[in-house]
Backbone as ProteinMPNN parsed JSONL, in Angstrom:
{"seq_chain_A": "XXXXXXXXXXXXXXXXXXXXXXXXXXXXXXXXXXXXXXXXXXXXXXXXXXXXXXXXXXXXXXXXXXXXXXXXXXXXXXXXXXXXXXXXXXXXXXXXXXXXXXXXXXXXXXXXXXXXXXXXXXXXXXXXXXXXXXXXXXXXXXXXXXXXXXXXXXXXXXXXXXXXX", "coords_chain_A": {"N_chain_A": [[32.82, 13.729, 0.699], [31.638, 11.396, -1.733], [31.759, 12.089, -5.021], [30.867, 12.154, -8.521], [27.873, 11.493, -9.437], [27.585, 8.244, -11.482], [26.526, 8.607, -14.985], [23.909, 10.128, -16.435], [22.387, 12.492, -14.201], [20.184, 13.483, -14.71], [19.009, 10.855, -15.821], [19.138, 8.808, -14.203], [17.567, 10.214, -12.239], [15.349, 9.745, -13.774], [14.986, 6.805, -13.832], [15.113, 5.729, -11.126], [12.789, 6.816, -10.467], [11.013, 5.016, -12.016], [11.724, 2.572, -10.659], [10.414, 2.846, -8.383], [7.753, 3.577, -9.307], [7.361, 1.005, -10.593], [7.722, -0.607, -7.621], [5.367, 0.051, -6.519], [3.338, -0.439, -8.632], [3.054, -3.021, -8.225], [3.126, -4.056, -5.235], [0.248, -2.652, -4.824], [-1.113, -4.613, -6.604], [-0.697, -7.291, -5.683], [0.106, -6.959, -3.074], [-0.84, -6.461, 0.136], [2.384, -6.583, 2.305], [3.88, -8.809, 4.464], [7.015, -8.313, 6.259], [9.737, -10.182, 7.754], [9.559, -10.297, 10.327], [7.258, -9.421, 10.842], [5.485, -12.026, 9.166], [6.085, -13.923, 10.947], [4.785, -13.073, 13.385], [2.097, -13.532, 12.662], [1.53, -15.875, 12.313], [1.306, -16.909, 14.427], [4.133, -16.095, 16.583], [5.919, -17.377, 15.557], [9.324, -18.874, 15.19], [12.301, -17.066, 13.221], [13.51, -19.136, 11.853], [11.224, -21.344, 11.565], [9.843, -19.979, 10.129], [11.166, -19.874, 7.871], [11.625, -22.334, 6.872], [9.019, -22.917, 6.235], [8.661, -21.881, 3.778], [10.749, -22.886, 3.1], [10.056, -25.288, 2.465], [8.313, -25.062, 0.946], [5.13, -24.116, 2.166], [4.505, -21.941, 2.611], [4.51, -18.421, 0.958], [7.052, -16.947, -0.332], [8.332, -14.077, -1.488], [10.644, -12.41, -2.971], [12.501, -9.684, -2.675], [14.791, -7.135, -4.251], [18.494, -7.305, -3.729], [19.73, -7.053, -0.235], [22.374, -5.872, -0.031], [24.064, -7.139, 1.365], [24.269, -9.317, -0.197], [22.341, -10.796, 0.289], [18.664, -11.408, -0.248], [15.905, -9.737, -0.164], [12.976, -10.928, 1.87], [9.225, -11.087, 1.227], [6.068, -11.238, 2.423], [3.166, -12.0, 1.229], [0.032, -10.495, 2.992], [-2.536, -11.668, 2.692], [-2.536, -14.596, 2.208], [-2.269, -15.599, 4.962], [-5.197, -15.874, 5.751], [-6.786, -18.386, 7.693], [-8.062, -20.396, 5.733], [-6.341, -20.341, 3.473], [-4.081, -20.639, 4.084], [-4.031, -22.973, 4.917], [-4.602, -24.521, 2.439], [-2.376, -23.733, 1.051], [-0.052, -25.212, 0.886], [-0.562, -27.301, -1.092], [-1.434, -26.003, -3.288], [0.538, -24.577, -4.114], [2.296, -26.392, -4.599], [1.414, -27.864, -6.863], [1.417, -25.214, -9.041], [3.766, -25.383, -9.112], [5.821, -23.896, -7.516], [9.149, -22.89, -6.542], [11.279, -21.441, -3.973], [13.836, -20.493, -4.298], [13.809, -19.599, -7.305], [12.803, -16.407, -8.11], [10.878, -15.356, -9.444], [8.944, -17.655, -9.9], [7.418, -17.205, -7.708], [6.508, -14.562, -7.392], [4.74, -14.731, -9.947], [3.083, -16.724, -9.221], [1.885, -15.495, -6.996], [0.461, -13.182, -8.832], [-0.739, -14.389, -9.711], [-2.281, -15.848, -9.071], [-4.226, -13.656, -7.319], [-5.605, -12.461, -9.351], [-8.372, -12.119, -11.829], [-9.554, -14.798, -13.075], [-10.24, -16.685, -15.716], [-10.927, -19.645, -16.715], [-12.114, -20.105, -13.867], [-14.313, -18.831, -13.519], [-13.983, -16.004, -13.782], [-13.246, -15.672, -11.25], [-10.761, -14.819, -8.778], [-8.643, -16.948, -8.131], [-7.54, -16.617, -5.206], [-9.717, -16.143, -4.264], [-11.116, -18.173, -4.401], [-9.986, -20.18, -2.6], [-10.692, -19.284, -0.385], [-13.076, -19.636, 0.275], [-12.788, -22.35, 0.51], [-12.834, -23.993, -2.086], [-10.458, -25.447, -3.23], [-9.659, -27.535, -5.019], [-10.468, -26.851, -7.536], [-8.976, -24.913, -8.143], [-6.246, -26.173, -7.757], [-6.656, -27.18, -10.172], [-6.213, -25.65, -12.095], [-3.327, -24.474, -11.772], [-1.74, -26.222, -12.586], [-1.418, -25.377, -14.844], [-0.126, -22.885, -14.858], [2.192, -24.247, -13.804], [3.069, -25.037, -15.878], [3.434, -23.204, -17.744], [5.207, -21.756, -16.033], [7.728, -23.662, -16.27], [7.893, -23.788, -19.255], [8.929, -20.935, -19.863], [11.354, -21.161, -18.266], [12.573, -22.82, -19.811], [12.545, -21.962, -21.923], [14.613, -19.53, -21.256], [17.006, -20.559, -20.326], [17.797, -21.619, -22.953], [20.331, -22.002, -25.1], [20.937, -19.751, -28.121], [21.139, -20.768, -31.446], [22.913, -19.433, -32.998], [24.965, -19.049, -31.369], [26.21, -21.722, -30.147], [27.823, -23.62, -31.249]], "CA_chain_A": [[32.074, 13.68, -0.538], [31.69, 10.949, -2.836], [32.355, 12.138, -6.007], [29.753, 12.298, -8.757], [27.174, 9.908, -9.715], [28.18, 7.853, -12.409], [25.636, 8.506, -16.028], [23.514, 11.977, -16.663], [21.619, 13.06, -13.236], [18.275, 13.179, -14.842], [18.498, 9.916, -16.333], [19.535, 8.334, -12.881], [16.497, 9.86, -11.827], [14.172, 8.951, -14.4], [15.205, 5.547, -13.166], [14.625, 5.809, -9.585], [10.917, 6.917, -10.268], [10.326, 4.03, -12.561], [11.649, 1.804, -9.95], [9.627, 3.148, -7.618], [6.682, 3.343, -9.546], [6.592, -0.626, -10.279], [7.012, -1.797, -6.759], [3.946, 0.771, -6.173], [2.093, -1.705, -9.284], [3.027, -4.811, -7.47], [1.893, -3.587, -4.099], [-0.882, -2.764, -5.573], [-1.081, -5.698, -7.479], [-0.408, -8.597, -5.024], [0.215, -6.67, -1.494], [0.054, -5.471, 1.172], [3.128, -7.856, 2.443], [4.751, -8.641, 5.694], [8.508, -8.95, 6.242], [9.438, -11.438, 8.463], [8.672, -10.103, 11.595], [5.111, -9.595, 10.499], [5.24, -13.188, 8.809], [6.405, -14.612, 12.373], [3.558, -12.523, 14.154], [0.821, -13.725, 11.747], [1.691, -17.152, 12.48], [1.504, -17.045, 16.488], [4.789, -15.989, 17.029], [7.008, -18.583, 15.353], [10.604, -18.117, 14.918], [12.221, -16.805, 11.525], [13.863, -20.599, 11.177], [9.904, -21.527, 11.603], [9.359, -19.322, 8.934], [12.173, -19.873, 6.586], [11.278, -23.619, 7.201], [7.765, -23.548, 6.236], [9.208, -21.543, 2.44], [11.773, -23.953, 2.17], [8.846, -26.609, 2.635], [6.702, -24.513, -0.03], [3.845, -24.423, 2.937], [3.957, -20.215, 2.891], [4.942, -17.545, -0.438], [7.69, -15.759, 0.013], [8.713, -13.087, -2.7], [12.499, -12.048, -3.048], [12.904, -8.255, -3.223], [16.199, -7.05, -4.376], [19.494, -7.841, -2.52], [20.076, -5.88, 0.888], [23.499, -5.054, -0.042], [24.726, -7.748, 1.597], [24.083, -10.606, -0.566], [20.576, -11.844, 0.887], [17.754, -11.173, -0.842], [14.829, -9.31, 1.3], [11.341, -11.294, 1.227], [7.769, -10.487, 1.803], [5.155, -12.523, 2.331], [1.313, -11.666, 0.861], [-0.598, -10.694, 3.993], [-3.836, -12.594, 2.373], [-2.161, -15.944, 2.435], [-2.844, -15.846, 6.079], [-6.387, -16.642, 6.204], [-6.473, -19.825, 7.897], [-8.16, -21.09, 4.808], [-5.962, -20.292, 2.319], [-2.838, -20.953, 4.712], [-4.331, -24.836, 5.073], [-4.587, -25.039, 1.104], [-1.168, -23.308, 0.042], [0.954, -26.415, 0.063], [-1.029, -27.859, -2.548], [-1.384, -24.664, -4.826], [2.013, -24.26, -4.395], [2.886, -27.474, -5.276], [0.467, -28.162, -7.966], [1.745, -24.368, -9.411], [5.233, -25.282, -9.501], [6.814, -22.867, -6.804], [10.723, -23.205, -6.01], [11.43, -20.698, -3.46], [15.025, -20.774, -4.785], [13.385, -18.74, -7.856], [12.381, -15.17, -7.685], [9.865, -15.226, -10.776], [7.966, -18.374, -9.407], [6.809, -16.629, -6.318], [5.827, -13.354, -8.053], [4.453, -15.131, -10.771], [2.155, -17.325, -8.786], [0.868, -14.592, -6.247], [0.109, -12.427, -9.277], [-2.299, -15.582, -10.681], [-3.942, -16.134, -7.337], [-4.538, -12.566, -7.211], [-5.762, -12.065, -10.736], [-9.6, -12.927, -12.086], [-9.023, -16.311, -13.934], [-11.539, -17.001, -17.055], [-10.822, -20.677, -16.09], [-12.619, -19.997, -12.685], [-15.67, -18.321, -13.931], [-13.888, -14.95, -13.516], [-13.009, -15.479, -9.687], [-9.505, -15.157, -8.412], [-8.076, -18.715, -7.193], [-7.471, -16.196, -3.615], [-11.271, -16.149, -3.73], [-11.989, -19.536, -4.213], [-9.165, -20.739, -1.641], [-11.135, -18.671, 1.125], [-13.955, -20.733, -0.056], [-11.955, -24.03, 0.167], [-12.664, -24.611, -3.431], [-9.309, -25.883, -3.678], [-9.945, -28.587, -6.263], [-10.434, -26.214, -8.891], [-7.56, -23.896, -8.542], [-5.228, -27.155, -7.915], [-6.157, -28.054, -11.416], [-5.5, -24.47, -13.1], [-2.461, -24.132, -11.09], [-0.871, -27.11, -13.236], [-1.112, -24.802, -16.149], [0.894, -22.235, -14.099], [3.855, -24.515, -13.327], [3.797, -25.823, -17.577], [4.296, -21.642, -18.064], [6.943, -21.472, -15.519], [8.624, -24.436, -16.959], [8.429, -23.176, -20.137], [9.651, -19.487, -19.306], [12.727, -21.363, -17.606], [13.396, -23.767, -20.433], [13.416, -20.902, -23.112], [15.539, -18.699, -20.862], [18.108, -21.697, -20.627], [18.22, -22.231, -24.286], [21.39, -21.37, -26.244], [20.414, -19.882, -29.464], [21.862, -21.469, -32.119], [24.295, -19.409, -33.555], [26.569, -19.469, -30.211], [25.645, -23.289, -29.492], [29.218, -24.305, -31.927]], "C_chain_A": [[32.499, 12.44, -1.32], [32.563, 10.919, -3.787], [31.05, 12.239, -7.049], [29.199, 11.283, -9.297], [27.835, 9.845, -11.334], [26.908, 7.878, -13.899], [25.073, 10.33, -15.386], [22.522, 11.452, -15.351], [20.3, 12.564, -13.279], [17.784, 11.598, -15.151], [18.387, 9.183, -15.154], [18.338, 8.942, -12.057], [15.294, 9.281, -11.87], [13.776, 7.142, -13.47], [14.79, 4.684, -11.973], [13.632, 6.03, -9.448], [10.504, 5.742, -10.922], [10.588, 2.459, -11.698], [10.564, 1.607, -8.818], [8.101, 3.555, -7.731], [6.059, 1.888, -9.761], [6.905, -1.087, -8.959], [5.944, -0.983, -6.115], [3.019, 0.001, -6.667], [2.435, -3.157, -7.991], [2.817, -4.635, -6.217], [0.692, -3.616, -4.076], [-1.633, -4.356, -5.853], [-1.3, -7.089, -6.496], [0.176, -8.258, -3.451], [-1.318, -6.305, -0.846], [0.78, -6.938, 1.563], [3.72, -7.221, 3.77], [6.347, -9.017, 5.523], [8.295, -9.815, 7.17], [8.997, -11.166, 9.617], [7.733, -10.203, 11.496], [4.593, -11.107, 10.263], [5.285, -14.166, 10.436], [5.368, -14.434, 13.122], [2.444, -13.05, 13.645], [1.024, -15.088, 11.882], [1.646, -17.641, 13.863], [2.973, -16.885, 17.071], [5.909, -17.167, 16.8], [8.893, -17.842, 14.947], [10.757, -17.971, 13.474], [13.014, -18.538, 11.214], [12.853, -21.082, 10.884], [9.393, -20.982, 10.186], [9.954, -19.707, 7.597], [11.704, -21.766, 6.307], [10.212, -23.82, 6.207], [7.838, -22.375, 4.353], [10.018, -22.711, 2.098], [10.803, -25.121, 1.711], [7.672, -26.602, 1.032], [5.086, -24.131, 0.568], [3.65, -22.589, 3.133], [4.852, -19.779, 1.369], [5.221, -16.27, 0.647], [8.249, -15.296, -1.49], [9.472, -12.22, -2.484], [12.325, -10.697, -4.067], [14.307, -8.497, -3.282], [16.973, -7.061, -3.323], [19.444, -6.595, -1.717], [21.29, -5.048, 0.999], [24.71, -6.332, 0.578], [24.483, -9.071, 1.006], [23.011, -11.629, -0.452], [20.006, -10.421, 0.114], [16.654, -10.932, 0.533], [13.783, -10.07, 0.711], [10.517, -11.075, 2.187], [6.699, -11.041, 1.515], [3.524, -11.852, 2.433], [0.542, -11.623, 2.232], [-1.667, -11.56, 3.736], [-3.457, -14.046, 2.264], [-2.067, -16.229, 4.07], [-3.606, -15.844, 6.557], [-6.423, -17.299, 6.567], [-6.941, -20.4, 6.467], [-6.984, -21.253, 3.943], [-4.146, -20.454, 2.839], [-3.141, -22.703, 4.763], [-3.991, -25.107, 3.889], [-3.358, -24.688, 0.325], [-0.479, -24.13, -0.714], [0.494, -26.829, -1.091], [-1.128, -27.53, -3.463], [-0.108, -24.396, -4.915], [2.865, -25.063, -5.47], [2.625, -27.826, -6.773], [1.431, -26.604, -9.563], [2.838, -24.225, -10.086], [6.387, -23.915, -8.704], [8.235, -23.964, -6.647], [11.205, -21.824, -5.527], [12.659, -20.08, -3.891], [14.837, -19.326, -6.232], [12.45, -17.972, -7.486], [10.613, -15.137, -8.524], [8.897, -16.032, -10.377], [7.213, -17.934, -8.651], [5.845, -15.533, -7.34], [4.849, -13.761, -9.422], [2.842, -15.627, -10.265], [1.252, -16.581, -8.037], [0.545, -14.047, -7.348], [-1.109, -13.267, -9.827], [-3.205, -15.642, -9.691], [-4.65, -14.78, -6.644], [-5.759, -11.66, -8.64], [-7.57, -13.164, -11.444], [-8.655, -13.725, -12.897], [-10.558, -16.589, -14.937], [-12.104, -18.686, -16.416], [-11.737, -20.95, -15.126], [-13.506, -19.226, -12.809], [-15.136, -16.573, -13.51], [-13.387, -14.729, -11.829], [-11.456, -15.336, -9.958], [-9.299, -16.975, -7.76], [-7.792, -17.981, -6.009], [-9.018, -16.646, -3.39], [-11.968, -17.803, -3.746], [-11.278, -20.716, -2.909], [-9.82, -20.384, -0.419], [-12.24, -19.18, 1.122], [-13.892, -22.112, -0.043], [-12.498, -24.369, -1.121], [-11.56, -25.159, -4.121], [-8.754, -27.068, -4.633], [-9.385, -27.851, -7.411], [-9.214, -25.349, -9.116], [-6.32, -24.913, -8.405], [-5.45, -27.464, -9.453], [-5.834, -27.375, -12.359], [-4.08, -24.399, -12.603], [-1.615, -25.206, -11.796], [-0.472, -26.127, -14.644], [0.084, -23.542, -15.883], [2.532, -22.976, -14.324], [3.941, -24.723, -14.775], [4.097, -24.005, -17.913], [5.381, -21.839, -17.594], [7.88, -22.176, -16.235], [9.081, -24.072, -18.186], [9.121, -22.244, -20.155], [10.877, -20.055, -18.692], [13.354, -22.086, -18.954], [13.784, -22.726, -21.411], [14.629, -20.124, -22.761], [16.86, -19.458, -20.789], [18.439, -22.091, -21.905], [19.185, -21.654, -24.735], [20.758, -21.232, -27.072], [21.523, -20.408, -30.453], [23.011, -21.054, -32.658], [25.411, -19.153, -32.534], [26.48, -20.724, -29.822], [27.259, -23.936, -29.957], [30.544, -23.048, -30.874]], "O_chain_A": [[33.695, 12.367, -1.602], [33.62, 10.291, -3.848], [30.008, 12.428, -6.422], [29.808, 10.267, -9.633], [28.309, 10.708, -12.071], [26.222, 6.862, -13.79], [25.459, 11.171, -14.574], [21.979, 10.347, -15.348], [19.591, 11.823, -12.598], [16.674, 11.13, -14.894], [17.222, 8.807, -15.022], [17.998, 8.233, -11.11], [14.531, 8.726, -11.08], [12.831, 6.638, -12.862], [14.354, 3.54, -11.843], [13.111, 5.633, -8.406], [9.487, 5.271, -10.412], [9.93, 1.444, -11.928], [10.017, 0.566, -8.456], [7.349, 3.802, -6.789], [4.943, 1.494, -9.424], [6.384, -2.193, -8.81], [5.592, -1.416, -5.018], [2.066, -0.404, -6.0], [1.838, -3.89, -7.203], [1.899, -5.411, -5.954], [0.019, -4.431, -3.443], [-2.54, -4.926, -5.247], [-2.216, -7.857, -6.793], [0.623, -9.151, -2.732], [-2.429, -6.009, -1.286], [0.283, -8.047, 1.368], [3.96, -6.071, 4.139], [6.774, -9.884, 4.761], [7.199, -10.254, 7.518], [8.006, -11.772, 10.024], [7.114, -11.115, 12.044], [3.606, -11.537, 10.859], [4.425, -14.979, 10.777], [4.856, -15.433, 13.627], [1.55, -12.99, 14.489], [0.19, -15.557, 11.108], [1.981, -18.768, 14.228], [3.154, -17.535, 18.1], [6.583, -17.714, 17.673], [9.341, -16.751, 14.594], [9.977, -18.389, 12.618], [12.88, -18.946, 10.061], [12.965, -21.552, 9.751], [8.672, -21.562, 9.375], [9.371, -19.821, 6.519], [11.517, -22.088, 5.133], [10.324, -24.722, 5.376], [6.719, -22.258, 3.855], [9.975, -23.36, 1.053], [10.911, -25.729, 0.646], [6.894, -27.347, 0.436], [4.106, -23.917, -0.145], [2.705, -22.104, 3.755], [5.629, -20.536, 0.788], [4.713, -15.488, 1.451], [8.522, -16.061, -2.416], [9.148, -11.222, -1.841], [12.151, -10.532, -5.274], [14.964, -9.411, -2.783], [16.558, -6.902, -2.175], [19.225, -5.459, -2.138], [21.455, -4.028, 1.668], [25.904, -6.382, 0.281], [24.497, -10.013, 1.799], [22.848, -12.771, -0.882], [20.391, -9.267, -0.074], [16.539, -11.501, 1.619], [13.532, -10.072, -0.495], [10.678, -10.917, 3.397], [6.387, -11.332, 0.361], [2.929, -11.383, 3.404], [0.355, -12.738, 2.718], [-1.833, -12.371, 4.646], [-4.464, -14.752, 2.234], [-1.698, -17.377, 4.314], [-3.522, -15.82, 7.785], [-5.773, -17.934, 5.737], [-6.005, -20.993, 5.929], [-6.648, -22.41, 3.694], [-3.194, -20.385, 2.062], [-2.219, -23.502, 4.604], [-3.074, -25.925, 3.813], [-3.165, -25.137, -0.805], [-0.22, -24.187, -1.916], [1.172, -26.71, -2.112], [-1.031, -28.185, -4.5], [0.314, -23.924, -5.971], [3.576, -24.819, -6.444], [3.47, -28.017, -7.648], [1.871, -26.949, -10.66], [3.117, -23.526, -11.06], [7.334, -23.287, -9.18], [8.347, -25.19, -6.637], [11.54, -21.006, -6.384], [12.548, -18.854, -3.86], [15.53, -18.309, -6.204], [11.479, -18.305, -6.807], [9.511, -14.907, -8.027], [7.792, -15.49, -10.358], [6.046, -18.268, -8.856], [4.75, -15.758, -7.857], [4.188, -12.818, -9.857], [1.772, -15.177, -10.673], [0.04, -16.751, -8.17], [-0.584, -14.525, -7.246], [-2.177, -12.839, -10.265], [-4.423, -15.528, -9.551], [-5.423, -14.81, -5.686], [-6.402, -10.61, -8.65], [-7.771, -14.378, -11.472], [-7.502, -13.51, -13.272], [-11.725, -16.622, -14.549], [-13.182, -18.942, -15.881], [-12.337, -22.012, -15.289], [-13.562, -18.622, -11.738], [-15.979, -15.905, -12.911], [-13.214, -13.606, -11.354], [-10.926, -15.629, -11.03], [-9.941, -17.77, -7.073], [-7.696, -18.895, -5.19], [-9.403, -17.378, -2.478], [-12.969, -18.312, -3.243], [-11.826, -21.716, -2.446], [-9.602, -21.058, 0.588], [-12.642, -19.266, 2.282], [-14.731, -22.901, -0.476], [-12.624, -25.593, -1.093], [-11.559, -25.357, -5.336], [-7.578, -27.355, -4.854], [-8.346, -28.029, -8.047], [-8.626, -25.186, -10.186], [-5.293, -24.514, -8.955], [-4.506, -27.985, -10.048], [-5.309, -27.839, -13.371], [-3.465, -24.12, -13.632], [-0.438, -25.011, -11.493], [0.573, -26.2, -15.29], [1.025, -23.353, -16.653], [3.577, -22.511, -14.779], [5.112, -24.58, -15.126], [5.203, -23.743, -18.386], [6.412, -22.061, -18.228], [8.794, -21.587, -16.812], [10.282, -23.973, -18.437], [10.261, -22.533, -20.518], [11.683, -19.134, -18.56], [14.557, -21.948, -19.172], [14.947, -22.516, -21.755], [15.551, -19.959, -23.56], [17.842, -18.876, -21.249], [19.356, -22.9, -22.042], [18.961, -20.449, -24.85], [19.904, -22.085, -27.313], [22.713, -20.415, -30.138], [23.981, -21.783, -32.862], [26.598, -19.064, -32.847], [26.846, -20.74, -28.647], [27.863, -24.648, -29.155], [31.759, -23.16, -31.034]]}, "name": "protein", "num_of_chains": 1, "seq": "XXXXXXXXXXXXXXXXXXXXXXXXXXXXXXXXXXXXXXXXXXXXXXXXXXXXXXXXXXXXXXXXXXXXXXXXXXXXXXXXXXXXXXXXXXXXXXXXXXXXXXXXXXXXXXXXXXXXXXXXXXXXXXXXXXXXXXXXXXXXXXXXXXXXXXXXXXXXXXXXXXXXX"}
């Protein structure tokens, strides 16, 4: 035995359902996702260096679930970014977007926009116009993306002033 959990029972469960109810939204939301095996298979069978390669590159979206326990972070990669279309046009939405695989928030951030009607885009998703090669137009919303992220990183980096002395 253990020993007993550490905080009140119920609250420790509350917890565990509300975890488990948002990665149900973001499933939802921006899945169904492959791990890497799947990502490897959906690519003709490339290796996971192949894979990890073509993230480090920015040329595929990968999105960093919590650590495994051992210090790596698990990721899962949007099955709909393997259209051929929208696998030809990533690099550039990626780029344009402001991904850094490195951050967790970028990834999740960006699939949730390319998933998400856009006013910008007459109400389309930027997925839907990528499977369309319209990739013009969502390269030039996708700049407004990375000036969020940037911002959202620079505030989170700011000292506030009264611990700055």
């Amino acid at each position: 035995m253990h020993g007993p959990l550490p905080g009140d029972p119920a609250e420790l469960g509350r917890q565990a359902a509300r975890a488990v109810a948002a990665g149900a939204a973001w499933a939802a939301e921006v899945g169904p996702f492959y791990d890497t095996a799947g990502a490897r298979a959906a690519l003709g069978g490339v290796s996971k260096q192949a894979v990890s390669a073509r993230v480090t590159a920015a040329r595929l979206l990968a999105l960093r679930l919590a650590s495994d326990g051992e210090a790596r972070d698990r990721l899962v990669y949007p099955v709909w970014q393997f259209v051929p279309s929208v696998l030809r046009h990533l690099p550039r939405v990626l780029a344009a977007a402001g991904y850094d695989p490195e951050r967790a928030t970028t990834g999740w951030t960006i699939a949730t926009w390319l998933t998400t009607p856009d006013p910008r885009l007459a109400d389309r998703t930027p997925l839907e116009l990528l499977r369309a090669d319209h990739v013009d137009q969502v390269v030039g919303v996708a700049a407004d993306v990375a000036h969020a992220l940037g911002n959202h990183e620079r505030a989170a980096l700011r000292v506030p002033a009264d611990r700055a002395s």
